[in-house]
C-alpha positions as CSV (number, residue, x, y, z in Angstrom):
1,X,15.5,-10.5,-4.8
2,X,15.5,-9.0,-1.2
3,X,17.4,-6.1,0.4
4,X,21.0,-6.4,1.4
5,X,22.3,-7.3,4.4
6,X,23.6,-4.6,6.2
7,X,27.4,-4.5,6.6
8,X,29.6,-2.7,9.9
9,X,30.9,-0.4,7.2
10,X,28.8,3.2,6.9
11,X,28.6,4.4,3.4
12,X,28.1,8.0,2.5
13,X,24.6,9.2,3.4
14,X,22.6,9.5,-0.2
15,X,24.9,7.4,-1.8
16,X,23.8,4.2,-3.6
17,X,24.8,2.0,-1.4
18,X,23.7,4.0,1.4
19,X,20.0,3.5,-0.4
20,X,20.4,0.5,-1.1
21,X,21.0,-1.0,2.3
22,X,18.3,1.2,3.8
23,X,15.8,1.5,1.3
24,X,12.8,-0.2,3.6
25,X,13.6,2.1,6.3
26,X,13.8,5.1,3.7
27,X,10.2,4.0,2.2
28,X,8.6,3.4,5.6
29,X,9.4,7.3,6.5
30,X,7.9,8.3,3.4
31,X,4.4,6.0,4.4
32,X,4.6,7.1,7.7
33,X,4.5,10.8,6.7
34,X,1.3,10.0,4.9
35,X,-0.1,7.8,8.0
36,X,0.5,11.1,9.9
37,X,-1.1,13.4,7.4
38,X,-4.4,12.0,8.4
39,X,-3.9,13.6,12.5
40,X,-4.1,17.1,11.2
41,X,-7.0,18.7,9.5
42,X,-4.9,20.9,6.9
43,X,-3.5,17.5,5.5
44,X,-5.8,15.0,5.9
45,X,-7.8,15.2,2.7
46,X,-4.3,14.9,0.7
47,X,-3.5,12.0,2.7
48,X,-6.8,10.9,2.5
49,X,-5.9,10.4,-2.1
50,X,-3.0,7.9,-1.0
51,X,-4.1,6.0,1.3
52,X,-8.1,5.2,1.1
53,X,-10.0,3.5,-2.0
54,X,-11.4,7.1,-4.2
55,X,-14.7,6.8,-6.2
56,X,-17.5,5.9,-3.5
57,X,-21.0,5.5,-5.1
58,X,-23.7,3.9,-2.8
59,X,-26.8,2.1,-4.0
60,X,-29.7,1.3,-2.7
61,X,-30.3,-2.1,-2.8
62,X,-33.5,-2.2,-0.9
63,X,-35.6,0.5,1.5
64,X,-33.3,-0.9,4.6
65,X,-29.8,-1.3,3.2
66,X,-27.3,0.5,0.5
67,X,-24.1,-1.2,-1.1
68,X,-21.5,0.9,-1.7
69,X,-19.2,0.4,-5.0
70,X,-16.6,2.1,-7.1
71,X,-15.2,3.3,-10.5
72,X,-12.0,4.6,-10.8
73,X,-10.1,7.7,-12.2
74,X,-7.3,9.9,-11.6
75,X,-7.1,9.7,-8.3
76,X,-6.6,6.2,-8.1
77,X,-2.9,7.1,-9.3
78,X,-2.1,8.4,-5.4
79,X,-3.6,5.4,-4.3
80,X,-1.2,2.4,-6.3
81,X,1.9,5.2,-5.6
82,X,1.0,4.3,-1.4
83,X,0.4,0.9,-1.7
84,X,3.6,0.4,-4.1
85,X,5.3,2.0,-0.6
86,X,3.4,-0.6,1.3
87,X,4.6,-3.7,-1.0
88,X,8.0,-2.3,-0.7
89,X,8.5,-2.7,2.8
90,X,6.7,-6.0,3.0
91,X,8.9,-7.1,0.4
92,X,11.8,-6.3,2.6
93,X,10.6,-7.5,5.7
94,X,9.9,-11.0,4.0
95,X,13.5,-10.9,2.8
96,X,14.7,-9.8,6.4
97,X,12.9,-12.4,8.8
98,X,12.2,-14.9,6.4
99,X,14.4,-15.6,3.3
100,X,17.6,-14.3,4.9
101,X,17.6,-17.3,8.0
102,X,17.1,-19.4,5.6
103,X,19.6,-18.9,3.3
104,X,22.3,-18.7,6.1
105,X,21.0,-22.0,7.1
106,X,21.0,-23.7,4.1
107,X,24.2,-22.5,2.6
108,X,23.3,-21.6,-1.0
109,X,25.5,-20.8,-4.2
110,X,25.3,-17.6,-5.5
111,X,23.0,-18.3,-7.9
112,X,20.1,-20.4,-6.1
113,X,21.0,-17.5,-3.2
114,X,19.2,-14.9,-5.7
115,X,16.9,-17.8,-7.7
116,X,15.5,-18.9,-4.2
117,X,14.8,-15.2,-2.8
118,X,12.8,-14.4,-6.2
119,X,10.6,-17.9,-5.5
120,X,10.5,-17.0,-2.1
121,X,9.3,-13.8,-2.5
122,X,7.0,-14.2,-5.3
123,X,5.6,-17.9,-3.8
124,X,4.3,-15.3,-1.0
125,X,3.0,-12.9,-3.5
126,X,1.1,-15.5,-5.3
127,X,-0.5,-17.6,-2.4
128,X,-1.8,-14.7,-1.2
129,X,-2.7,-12.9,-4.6
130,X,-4.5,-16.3,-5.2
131,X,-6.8,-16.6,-2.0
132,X,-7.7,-12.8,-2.1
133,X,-8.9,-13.2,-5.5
134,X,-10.3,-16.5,-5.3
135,X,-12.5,-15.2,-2.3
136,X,-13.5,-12.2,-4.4
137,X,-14.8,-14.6,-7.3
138,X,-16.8,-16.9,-5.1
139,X,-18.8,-14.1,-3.5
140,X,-19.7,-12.3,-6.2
141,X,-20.4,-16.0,-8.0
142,X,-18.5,-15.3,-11.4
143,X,-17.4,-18.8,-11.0
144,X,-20.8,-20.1,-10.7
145,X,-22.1,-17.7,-13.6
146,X,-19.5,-17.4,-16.1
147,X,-22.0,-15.3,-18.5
148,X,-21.6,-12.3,-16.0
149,X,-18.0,-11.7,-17.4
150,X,-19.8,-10.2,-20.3
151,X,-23.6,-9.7,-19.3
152,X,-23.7,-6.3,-18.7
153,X,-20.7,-4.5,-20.0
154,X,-19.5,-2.1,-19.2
155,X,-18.7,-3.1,-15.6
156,X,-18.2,0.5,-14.7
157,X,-18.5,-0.4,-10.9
158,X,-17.0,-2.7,-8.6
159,X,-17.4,-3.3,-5.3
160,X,-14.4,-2.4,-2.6
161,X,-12.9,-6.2,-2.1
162,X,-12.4,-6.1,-6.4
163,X,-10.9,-2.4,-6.6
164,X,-9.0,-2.8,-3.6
165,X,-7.5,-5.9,-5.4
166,X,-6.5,-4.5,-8.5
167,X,-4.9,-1.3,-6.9
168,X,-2.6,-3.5,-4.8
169,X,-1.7,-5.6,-7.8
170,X,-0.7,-2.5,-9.5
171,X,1.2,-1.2,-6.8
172,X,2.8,-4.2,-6.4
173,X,4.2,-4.9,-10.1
174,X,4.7,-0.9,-9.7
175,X,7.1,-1.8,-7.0
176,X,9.2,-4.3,-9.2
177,X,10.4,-1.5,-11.1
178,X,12.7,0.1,-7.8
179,X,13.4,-3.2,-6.6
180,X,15.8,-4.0,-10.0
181,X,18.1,-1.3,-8.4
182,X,17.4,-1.8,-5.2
183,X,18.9,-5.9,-6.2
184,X,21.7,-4.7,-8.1
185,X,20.1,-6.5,-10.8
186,X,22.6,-7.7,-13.3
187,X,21.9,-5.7,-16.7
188,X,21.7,-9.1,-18.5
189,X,19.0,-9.8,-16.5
190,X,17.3,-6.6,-17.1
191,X,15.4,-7.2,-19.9
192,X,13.9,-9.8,-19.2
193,X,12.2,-8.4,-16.2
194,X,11.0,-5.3,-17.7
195,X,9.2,-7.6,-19.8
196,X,7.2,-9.9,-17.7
197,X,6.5,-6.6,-15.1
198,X,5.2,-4.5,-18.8
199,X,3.0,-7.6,-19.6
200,X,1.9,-7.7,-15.8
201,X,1.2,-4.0,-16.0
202,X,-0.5,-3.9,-19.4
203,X,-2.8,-6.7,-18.3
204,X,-4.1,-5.0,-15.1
205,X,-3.6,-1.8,-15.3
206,X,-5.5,-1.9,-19.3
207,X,-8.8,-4.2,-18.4
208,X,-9.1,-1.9,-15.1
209,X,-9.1,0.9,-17.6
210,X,-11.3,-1.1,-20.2
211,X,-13.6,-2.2,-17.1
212,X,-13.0,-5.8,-18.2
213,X,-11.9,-6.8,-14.4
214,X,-13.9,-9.1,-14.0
215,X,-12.2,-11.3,-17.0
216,X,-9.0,-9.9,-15.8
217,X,-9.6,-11.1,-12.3
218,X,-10.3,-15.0,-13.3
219,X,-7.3,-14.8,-15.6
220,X,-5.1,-14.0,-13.1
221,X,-6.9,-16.1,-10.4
222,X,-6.1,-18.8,-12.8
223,X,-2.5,-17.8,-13.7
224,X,-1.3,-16.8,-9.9
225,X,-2.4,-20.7,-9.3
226,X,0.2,-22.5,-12.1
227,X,3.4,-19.5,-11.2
228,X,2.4,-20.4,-7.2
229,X,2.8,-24.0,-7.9
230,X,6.2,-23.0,-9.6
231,X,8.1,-21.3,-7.5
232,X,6.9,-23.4,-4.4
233,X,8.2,-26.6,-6.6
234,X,11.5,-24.8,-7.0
235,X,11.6,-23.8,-3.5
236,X,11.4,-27.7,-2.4
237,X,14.0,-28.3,-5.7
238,X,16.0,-26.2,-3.7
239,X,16.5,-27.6,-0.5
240,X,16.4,-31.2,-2.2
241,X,17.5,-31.4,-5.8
242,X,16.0,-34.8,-6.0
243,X,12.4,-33.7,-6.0
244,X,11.4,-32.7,-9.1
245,X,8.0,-34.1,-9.2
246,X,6.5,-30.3,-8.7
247,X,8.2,-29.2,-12.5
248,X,6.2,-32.1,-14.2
249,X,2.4,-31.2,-12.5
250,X,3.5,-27.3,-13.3
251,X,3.7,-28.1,-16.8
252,X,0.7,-30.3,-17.4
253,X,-1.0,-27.3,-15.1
254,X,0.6,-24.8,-17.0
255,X,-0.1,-25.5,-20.6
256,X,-3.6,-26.4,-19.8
257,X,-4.2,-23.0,-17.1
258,X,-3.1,-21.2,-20.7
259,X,-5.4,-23.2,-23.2
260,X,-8.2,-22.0,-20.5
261,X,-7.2,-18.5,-20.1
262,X,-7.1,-17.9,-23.9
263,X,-10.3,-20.0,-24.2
264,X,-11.8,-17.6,-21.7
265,X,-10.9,-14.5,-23.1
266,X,-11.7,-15.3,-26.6
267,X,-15.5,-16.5,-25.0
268,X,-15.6,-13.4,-23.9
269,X,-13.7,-10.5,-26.3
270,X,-14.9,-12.5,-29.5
271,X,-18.6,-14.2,-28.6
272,X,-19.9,-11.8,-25.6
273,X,-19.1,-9.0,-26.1
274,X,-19.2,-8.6,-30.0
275,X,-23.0,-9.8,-29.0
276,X,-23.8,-7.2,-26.4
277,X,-26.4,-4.9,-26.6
278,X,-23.8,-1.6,-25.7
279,X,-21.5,-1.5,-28.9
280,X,-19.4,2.0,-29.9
281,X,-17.0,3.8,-28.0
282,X,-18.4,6.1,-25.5
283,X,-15.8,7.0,-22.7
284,X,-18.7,9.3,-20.7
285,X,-19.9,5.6,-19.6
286,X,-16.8,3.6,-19.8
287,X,-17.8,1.8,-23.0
288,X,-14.7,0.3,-24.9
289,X,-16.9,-2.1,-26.7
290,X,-15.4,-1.4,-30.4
291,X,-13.8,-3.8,-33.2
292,X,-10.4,-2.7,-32.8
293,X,-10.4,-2.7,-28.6
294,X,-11.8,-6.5,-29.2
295,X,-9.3,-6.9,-31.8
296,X,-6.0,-5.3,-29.4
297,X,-7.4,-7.6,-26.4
298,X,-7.7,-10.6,-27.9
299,X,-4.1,-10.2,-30.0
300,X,-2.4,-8.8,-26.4
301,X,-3.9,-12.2,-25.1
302,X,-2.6,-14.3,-27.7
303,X,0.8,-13.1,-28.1
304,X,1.0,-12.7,-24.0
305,X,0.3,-16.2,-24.4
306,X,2.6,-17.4,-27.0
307,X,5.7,-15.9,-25.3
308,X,4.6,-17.4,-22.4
309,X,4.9,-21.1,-24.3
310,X,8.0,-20.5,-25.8
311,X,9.8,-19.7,-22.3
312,X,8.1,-22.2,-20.6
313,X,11.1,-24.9,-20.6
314,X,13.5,-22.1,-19.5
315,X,11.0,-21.4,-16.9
316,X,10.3,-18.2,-17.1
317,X,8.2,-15.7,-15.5
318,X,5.2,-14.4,-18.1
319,X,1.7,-13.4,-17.8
């Protein structure tokens, strides 16, 4: 994964090699022209959709301060579509500066040359996907009180740090999607990564929609961790084939990261919520707490899970 080194020869403007090899300075134009859409009055409140978080609502918390926090909706749909820009061109300017010395350096086959970018890029995804969201959890103290993944439901709003966070993740597995041609991914290849990016997507994208992120968020606080110790074990397999040590702790880690996650959600699908006060569908106040939404969760979970156990010795990439 990464963009293409550029070569002396010119292809045809709007060709597909002409987009490929300039595909980060394509996207930054299209950013740029939103960043600028913020200068003049006429455009600002379009630009305003794409770039800010949408769905202020401020509370009072006492007579001398307010908190302000968010819901989502429609418009949040402008907002992933800028930030999947943003990832894009970070993704290509880690590929540039970074992963591209190193690979002339090191001298790698074909094969660890495109197995080494995809850990490189992804180790940087997940270390920082990790501390953002593990930051997130210890100051709003779900850690500290696991009954508030349930207590309360519907958990209609969140406050900016958790909304922000799930609209970049979105944007970011949103961004997968253009890289695949961007890569010249082989079409062999092709299904499997539609696969792990629709279970990425279903994940975050459905408890944002179900307002179960605060679950989501500790499942994927949990999961980032064991795929971040992965592909940084990989990494060092890669410039020393002899260290291996990483793959054995990444699969005690991993088959005991998914034992929790699944224990998790079922603690909170099958035991919290089926107990909550709020039961029936009403979508006026985000209410999803029905039978068959428990039953599609806790399933999605499972099998997400399952597939994730069977691949685990060809180390694949699951949710």
């Amino acid at each position: 994964m990464g963009i293409r080194k550029k070569t002396n020869k010119n292809p045809p403007v709007l060709s597909h090699e002409f987009i490929i090899q300039n595909h980060a300075d394509i996207v930054s134009c299209v950013a740029m022209v939103f960043l600028l859409g913020l200068m003049f009055e006429i455009t600002s409140q379009v630009a305003v959709l794409f770039i800010t978080v949408q769905y202020n609502v401020t509370i009072s918390a006492n007579e001398e301060s307010v908190v302000n926090h968010f819901h989502y909706g429609l418009k949040d749909v402008a907002t992933v579509f800028f930030y999947m820009l943003v990832a894009i061109i970070i993704h290509a300017i880690i590929q540039e500066y970074v992963l591209d010395k190193i690979n002339r350096k090191m001298h790698f086959s074909k094969t660890k040359h495109s197995k080494f970018n995809e850990s490189g890029q992804l180790s940087a995804f997940y270390l920082f996907s990790f501390g953002w969201g593990t930051s997130i959890l210890m100051s709003e103290n779900f850690l500290s009180n696991p009954v508030s993944l349930w207590d309360g439901y519907p958990h209609t709003l969140m406050p900016f740090q958790m909304k922000l966070y799930f609209i970049s993740q979105m944007g970011y597995w949103l961004h997968t999607l253009p890289e695949i041609y961007f890569q010249k991914t082989k079409k062999e290849d092709i299904p499997r990564q539609l696969v792990y990016i629709a279970l990425y997507l279903v994940h975050i994208a459905g408890a944002y929609i179900l307002n179960l992120n605060r679950l989501a968020l500790v499942l994927l606080v949990l999961h980032y961790f064991t795929e971040l110790l992965f592909h940084v074990s990989r990494l060092v397999y890669f410039s020393n084939d002899k260290r291996q040590t990483g793959f054995t702790v990444w699969a005690v880690l991993f088959v005991l990261g998914r034992l929790l996650t699944l224990s998790l959600s079922v603690l909170t699908v099958g035991f919290g919520l089926s107990n909550a006060d709020q039961q029936g569908l009403d979508l006026a106040n985000g209410n999803f707490n029905v039978l068959i939404v428990r039953i599609a969760v806790s399933n999605y979970r499972l099998f997400s899970g399952l597939l994730c156990l069977t691949t685990a010795s060809s180390q694949d990439r699951c949710v």
